[in-house]
C-alpha positions in Angstrom: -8.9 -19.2 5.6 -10.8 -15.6 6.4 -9.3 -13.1 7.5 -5.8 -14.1 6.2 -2.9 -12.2 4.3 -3.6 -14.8 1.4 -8.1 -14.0 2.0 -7.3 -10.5 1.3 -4.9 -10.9 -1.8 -7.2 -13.7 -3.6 -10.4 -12.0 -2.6 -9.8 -7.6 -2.7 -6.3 -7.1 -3.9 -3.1 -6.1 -1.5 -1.6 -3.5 -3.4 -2.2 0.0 -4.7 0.5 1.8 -7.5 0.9 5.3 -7.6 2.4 7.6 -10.5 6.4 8.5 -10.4 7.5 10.8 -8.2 3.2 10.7 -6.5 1.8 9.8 -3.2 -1.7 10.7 -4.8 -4.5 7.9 -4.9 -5.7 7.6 -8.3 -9.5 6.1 -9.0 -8.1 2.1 -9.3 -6.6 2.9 -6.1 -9.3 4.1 -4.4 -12.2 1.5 -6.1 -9.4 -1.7 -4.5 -9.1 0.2 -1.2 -12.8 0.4 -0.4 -12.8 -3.1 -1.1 -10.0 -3.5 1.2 -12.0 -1.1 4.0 -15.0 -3.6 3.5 -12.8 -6.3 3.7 -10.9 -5.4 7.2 -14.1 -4.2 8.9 -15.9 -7.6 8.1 -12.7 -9.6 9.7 -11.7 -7.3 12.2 -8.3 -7.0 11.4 -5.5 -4.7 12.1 -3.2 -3.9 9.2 0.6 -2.8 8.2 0.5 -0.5 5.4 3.8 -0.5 3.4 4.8 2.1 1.2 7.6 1.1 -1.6 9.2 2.9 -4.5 11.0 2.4 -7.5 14.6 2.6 -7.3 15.4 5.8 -8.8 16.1 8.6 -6.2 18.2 8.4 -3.0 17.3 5.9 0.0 16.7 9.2 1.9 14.6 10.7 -0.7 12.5 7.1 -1.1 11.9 6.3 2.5 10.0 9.5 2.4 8.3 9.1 -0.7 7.3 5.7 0.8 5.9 6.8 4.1 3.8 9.7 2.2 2.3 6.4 0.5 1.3 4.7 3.1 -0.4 7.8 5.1 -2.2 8.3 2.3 -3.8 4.6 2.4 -3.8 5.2 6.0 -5.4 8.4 6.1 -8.7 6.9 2.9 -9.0 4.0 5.2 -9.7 6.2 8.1 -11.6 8.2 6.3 -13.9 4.9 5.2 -14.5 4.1 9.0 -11.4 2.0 10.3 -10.1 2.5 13.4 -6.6 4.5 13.4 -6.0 1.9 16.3 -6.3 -0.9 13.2 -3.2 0.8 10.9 0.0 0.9 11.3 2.5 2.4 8.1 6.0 1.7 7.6 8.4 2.2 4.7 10.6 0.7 3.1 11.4 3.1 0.2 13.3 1.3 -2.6 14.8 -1.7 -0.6 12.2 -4.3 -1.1 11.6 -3.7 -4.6 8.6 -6.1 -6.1 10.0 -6.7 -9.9 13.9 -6.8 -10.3 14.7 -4.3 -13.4 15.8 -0.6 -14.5 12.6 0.2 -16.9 8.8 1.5 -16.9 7.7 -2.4 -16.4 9.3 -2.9 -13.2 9.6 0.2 -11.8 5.7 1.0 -12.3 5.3 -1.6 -10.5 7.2 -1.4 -7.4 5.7 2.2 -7.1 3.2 0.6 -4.2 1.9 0.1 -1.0 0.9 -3.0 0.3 -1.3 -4.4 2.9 -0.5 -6.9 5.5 -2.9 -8.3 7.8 -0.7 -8.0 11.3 
């Protein structure tokens, strides 16, 4: 179905990872969100970005490391021509974490943000 949450993970990719401790957008990030800009422009979509940590740190410290992750998807998507009108972030720091586990495996991996078609 285009224009669907399942669409954009089969067809660009819904996630973006990000180094420890880092809200920076490395060049993987960056080549999977202009795919992602092409992607919600063609369907018209408005999005939720997500931003998620790893579990080390305090739930303070993570909520905030989480938001910083999604403005900075926010803020390249903008940048690439959607609508601030189309984005919404939230955070959800290091309760939602993608891969259960206490090493470099898991936790590199719930270092992310992810995007929802609303």
């Amino acid at each position: 179905q285009p224009g669907t949450q399942e669409d954009l993970i089969v067809n660009v990719g819904d996630r973006v990872f990000f180094d420890y401790n880092s809200s920076e957008l490395d060049s993987d990030a960056l080549e999977l969100l202009q795919d992602q800009v092409a992607w919600i422009k063609q369907h018209n979509v408005s999005v939720v970005v997500e931003g998620h940590c790893d579990e080390r740190g305090t739930r303070e410290y993570n909520l905030a490391l989480g938001e910083k992750r999604a403005q900075s998807v926010k803020n390249y998507l903008i940048t690439m021509g959607v609508p601030s009108g189309k984005i919404t972030t939230i955070s959800f720091g290091k309760e939602r974490p993608a891969v259960v586990g206490s090493n470099d495996g898991a936790w590199s991996q719930n270092r992310r943000s992810v995007t929802k078609v609303n």
